[in-house]
N, C-alpha and C positions, 0 to 999 in steps of 0.2 A: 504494500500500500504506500501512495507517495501523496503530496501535499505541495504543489508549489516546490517541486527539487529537494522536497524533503522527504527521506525514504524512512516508512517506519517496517521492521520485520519481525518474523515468529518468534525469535529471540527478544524483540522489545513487548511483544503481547504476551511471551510467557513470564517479562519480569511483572509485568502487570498481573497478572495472574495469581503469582507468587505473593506480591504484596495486598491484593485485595481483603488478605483476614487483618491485616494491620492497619490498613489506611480507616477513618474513621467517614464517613457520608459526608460529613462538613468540612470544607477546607479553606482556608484564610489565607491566601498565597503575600507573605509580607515583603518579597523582594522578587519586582519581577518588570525589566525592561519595555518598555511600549515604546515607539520609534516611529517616524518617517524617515525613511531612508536617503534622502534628498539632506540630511540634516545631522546626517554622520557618514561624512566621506571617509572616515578612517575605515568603516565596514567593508571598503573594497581589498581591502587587506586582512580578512579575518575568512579562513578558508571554511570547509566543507558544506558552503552554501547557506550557511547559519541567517545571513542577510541577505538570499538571493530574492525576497518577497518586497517589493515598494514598500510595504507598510504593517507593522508588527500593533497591530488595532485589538479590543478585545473580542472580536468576531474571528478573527486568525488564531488567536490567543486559547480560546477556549479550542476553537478545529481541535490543532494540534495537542492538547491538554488530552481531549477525548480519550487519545488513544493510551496516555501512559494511567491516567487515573480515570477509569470511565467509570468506576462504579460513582464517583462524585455527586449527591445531589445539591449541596450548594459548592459554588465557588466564587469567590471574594476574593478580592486582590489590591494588594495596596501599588500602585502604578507608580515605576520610577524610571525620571525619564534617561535614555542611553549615551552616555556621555560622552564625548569626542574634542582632542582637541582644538579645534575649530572656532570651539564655544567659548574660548577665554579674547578671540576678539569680537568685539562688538561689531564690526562692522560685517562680519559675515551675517548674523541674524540668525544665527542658528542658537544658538542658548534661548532667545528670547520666544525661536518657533519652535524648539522642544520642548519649551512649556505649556506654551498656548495650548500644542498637541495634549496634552495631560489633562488641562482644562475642558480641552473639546470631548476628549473621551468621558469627563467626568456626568458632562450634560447629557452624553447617550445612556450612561451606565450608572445609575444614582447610585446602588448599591455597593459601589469600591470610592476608595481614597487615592491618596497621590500626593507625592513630594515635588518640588521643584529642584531645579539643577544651579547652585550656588555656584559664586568665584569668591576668591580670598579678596577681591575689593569692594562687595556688595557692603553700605553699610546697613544702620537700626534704618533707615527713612525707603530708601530702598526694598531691602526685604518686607517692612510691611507693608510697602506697594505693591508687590507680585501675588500678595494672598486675597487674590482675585476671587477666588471660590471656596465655602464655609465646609467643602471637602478636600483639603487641601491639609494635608495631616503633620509635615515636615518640609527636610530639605536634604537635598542627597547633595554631600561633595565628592570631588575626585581627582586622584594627583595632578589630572593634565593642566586642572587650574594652575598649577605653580608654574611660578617664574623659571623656568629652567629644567621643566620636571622631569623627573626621571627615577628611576625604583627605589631611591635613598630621601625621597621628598621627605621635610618633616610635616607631619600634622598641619599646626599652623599658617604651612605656608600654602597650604590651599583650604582648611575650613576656619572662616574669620570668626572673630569672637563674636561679632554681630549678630552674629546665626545663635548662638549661644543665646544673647540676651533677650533675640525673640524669641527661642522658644523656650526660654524659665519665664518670659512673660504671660506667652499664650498657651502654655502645658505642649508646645508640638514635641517631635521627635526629630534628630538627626543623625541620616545613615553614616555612617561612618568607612573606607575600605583601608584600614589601614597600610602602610609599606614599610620597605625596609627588612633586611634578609631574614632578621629576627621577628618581623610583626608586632607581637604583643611583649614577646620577649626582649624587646629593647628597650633599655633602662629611659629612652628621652619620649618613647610614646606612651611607656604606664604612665612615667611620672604626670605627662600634658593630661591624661584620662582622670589620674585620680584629682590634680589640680581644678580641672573643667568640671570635672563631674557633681564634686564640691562644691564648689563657689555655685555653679547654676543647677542646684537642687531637682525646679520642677521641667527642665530639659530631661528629655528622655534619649541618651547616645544606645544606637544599636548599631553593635560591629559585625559588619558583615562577614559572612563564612567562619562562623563563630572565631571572630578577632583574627581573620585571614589565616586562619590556622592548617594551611595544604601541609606544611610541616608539624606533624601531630606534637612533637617536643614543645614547641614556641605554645601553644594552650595548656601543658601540660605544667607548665613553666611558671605560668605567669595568671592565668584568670582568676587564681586564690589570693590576687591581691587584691586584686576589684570586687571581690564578694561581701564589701561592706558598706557598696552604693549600689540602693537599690535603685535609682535612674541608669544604669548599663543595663542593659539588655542583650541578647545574642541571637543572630539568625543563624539558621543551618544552613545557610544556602550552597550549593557547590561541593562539600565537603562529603566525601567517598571514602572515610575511614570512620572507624567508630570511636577513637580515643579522643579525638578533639568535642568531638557531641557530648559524649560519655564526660567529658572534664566540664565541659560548659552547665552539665544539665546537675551532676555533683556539684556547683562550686555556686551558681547563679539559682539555683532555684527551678524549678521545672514552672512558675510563674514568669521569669524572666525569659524566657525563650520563645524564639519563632519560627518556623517551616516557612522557607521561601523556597522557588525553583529556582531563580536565576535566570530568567528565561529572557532572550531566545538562547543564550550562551549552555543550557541544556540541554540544547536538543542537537549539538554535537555528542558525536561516538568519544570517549575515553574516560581517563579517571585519575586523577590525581592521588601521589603516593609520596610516605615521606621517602626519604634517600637519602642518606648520610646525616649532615645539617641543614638538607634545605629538602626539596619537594622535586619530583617529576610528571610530567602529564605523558599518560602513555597514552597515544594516537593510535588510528586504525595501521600506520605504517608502521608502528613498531610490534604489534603483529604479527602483520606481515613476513616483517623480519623473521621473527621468534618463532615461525609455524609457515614454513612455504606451501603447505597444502592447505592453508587456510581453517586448520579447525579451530582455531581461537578466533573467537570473534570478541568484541566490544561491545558491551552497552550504552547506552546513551549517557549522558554523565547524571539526567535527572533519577533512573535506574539505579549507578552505583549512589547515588546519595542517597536516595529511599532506605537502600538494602543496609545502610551505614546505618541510620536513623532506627533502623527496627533492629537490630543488633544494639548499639548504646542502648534503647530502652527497655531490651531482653536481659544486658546483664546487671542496668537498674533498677529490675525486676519491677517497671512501672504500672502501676494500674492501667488501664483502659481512659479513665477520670483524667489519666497524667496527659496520654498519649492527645488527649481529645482535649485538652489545653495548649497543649502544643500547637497543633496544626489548625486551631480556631477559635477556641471561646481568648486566649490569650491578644488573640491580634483584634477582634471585637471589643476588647475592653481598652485595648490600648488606642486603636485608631479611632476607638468611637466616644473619647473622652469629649466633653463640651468645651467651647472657648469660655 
């Protein structure tokens, strides 16, 4: 079965399968890309078709969704827009039409939320202009805002404190993707977490791929210092091992936590592993490699995170109550906070 160059197979309908006793009917998707493609030209550089679609809308969104969670009967989604960078100049129009984008999906689709796409020079006057719509939950940053950016960016120099002070104003939430070889385990991005997290109390920071955690050590390392601010929060998103889940959901609370896909960036074939001190993403070509006759195949990357996700709450011997906070009642209470 294919979708717009996007092939789903018996191997992605059997992981489906497999997870149908674990996934709960209700799902809260709290991290998941919505795009027009016209408005992130770095997508032409991101392979296996992932962006071969003009427009990644919640009508394409749910399509493609069907196939890996179809027993789903609600799905909810907090809408974040896909970042490129493009977007740190103004004179392209692309930051300020991946918003609007978010905005337009909002008025089709009452029932989901959405963040906006920050820069480290947005100030307080600014940001409360952009909260155009009373479904508008956060603000997503990301490194390419930086001056110079590159996988060693600090914090700071692409999420302004601005974003901070509105949202301990207005209770929002700010995604967080941290960098740097360590992630959470580097001594200059806890210390900025526990700093931030402090000072702006009713700010809710949620670190994406539980605190970028592809290297299971760097969460293993470090989320037990954050466990004493309840504004962190952590999504699962991306993540295909189980120790990084399993440390998040020990250390944060099984209330702090959130199931995102990542989407469209999941509905590439691989999986990410740790490897020495840092992390590998094994592709359909490596494989290849490993199996000329092709009996190794790849799952989708939403696939290996599921199968990660049900393994952590297998050996945190979670209730059902837990599991079913996870993947929805938790992102309902958090996105559906009042101003």
């Amino acid at each position: 079965m294919s979708y717009n160059n996007l092939s789903f197979s018996e191997e992605d309908f059997e992981a489906a399968r497999i997870l149908k006793s674990f996934l709960p009917d209700k799902i809260y998707d709290a991290h998941a890309h919505f795009y027009a493609a016209s408005h992130i030209p770095i997508a032409n550089a991101i392979p296996d078709g992932t962006f071969s679609r003009p427009k990644g809308d919640m009508d394409t969104y749910r399509s493609d969704m069907k196939n890996i969670i179809p027993e789903t009967t609600v799905l909810k989604v907090n809408m974040i827009p896909m970042p490129d960078p493009t977007m740190t100049d103004p004179a392209t129009g692309n930051r300020d039409a991946a918003n609007l984008f978010m905005v337009q999906q909002l008025e089709k689709k009452p029932e989901n939320v959405a963040e906006l796409y920050i820069l480290v020079g947005d100030t307080v006057e600014k940001l409360e202009s952009m909260l155009v719509h009373p479904r508008i939950r956060g603000f997503k940053c990301y490194y390419y805002g930086a001056p110079d950016y590159n996988s060693n960016s600090e914090i700071a120099e692409f999420l302004p404190e601005s974003a901070w002070q509105v949202a301990n104003d207005l209770h929002l939430v700010i995604t967080l993707h941290v960098m740097k070889d360590r992630s959470l385990a580097d001594r200059e991005n806890l210390a900025y977490i526990q700093k931030m997290a402090g000072k702006y109390p009713h700010a809710t920071l949620i670190l994406a791929h539980c605190a970028r955690s592809f290297a299971a050590w760097t969460a293993m390392e470090s989320v037990r210092h954050l466990a004493c601010f309840p504004n962190v929060w952590y999504d699962l998103s991306a993540i295909c091992e189980a120790a990084p889940v399993f440390e998040c959901i020990k250390r944060a609370g099984v209330k702090n936590i959130l199931w995102g896909s990542d989407y469209p960036i999941c509905l590439t074939r691989g999986k990410a592993i740790s490897l020495s001190d840092g992390f590998y993403w094994i592709q359909k070509k490596d494989l290849e490699k490993m199996s000329p006759n092709h009996t190794l195949h790849s799952n989708l990357i939403i696939a290996e995170n599921l199968l990660a996700v049900r393994q952590a709450c297998d050996m945190l011997d979670l209730a059902c109550s837990d599991v079913e906070d996870i993947f929805y009642n938790n992102a309902c209470r958090l996105f559906g906070m009042q101003r």
